[in-house]
N, C-alpha and C positions, 0 to 999 in steps of 0.2 A: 284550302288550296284555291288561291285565283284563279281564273281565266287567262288573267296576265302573266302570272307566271308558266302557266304550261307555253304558251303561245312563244315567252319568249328564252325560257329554259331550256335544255337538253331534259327530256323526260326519261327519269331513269327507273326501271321499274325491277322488284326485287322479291324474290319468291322462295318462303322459308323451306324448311329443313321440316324432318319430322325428329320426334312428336313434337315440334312445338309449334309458335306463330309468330307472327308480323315485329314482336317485341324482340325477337332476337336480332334484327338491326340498328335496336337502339343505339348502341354504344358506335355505332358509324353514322348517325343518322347528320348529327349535326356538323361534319366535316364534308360529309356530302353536299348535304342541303346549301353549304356553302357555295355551291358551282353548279346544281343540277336542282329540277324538282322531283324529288323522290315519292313513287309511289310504292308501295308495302303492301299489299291485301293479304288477308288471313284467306289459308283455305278451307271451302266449307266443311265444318265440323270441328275448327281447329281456332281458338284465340276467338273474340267475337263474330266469328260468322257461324251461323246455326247448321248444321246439316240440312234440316229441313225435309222436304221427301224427296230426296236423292237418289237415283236411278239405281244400279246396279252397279256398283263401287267400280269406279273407272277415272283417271287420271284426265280424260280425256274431256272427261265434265268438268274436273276443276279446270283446265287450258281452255276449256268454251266462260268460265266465269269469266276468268281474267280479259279472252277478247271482248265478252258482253260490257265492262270495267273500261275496258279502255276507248271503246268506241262510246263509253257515256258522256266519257272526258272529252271527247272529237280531238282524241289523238290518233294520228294515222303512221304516225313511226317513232320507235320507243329504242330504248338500248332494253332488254331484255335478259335481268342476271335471273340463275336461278342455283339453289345453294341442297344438296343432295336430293331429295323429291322434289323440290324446287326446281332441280336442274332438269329433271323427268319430267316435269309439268311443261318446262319454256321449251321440249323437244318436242313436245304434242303441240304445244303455240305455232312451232314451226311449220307442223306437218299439214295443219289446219288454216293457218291464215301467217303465211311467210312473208307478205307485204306489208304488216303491222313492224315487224324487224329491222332496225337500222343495223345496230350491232348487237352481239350474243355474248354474253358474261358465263361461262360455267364454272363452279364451286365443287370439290367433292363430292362430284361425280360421275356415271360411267353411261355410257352407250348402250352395255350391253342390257340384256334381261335378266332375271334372277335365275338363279339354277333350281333345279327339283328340289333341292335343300332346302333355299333361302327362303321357295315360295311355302314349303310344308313349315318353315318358323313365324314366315309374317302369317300365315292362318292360323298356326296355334296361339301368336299372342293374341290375337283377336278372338278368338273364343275363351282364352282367360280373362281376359279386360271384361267382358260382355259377360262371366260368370264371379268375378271377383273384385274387381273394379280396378282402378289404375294406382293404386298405394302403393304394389312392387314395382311398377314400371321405370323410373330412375332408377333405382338398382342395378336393374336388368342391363339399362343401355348406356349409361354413362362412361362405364369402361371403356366401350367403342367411340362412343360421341365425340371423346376429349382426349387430348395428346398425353404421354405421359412426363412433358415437360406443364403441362396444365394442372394434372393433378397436385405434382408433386411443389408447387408453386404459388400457384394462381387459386388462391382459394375462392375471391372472388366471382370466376368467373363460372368455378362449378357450380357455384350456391345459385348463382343465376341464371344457369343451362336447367340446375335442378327443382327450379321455382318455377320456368317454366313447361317443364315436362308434367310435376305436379296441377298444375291449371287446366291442364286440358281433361276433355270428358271422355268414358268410357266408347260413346257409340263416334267421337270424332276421328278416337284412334283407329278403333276397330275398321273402320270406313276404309281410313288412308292404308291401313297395313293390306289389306282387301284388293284396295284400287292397283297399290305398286305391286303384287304380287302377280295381276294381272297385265301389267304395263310389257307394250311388245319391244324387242328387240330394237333401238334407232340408229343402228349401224348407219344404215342406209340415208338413213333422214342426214347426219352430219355430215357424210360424204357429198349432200347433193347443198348444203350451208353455202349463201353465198357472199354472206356480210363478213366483214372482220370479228374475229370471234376472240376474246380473252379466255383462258384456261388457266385458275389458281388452285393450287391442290395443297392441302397441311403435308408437313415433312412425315409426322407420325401419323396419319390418318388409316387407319386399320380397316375401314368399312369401304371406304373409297378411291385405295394407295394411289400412290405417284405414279403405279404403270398401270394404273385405269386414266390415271389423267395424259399419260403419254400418246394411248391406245387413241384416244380421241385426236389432242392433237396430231395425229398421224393421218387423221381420216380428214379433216378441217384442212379446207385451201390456203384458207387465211387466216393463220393464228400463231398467237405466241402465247407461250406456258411459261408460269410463272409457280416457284415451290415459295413456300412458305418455312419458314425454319422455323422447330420449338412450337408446332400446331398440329392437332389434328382435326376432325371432321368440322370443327367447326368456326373457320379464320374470326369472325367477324365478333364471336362473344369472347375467345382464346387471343388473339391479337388484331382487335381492331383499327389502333393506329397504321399497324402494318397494313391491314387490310385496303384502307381508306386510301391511305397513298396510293398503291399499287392501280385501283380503280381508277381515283384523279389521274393519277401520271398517263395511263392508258386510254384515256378519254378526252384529254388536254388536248388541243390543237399542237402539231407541231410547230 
């Protein structure tokens, strides 16, 4: 990546899903890259960034990488998408340094916080991952990952939701399921959002539905929601053409 292209590009910056990394916008990258410079970072522990010695598993560290990232680049305002923990990450981005934001891209996902449930699931995977290793872990999540217009379909695009999920290591997942289990409540953070904000949610998205992505646009000043047909949790590897469009069209000058 130039200097020249950041300087004279729209900087678009894109923040994955768990459990995977930076490779699940492959299949948008080059329709992007057409019109914007696309920045992708893995997060630590996840796709090549190492964990490293990592604080006490917090979201908040990975939203201080991405500003440390971006201020390397001497970018000082970005479009800011982020795609289910991705989206939990760019509402930490927010809460921490909201003048890096030109405009907010959210993906499948929600505002709120996990319930007493979801947090006693994401610590049991991570104590099996961390006792067993990550071989069951596609199994586990794929059901939910993917629409059931995807499975029954798109063989493709499970083999490659599932090749990524296999990649990743044991102590990267366990890290992330840790960090978002602890992630606070950002009601408040999107209510007080004050860029144009895009909202795309899968039609079948089971982890992150259409009235989590409602909920949010309701709180957002400025925003339009956008559903996806025949997708779930994850547009960009399930219907990426669709995806891309939707992005360009909403990012286009009028």
């Amino acid at each position: 990546m130039s200097s020249d292209d950041i300087a004279i590009r729209p900087a678009v910056v894109l923040l994955h899903a768990f459990p995977l990394d930076s490779r699940m916008w492959d299949a948008v990258r080059a329709p992007l890259e057409a019109h914007f410079t696309v920045i992708t970072p893995d997060q630590r522990g996840l796709g090549a960034r190492p964990l490293g010695s990592a604080p006490v598993p917090s979201l908040d560290v990975v939203a201080a990488d991405v500003i440390a990232e971006l201020e390397s680049l001497g970018l000082e305002r970005v479009v800011l998408g982020g795609i289910s923990m991705g989206g939990y990450v760019a509402m930490s981005v927010l809460r921490q340094a909201p003048e890096l934001v030109e405009k907010l891209v959210l993906v499948d996902t929600k505002a709120v916080a996990d319930t007493d449930q979801q947090r006693v699931g994401r610590l049991a995977m991570a104590e099996r991952v961390e006792a067993e290793g990550t071989a069951w872990v596609a199994d586990a999540v794929l059901d939910g990952l993917l629409g059931a217009s995807t499975h029954a379909s798109r063989p493709t695009a499970v083999n490659a939701a599932r090749a990524l999920i296999d990649a990743q290591s044991a102590e990267g997942i366990a890290w992330a399921q840790r960090a978002m289990a602890a992630r606070p409540d950002s009601t408040d953070t999107l209510r007080g959002v004050g860029v144009p904000t895009l909202v795309v949610v899968g039609e079948q998205d089971k982890l992150a539905p259409p009235s989590a992505a409602e909920e949010m646009f309701d709180l957002l000043p400025d925003a339009e929601l956008t559903v996806l047909h025949g997708c779930g949790h994850l547009p960009p590897i399930e219907r990426p053409a669709e995806f891309a469009e939707v992005l360009i069209d909403w990012l286009s000058p009028a």
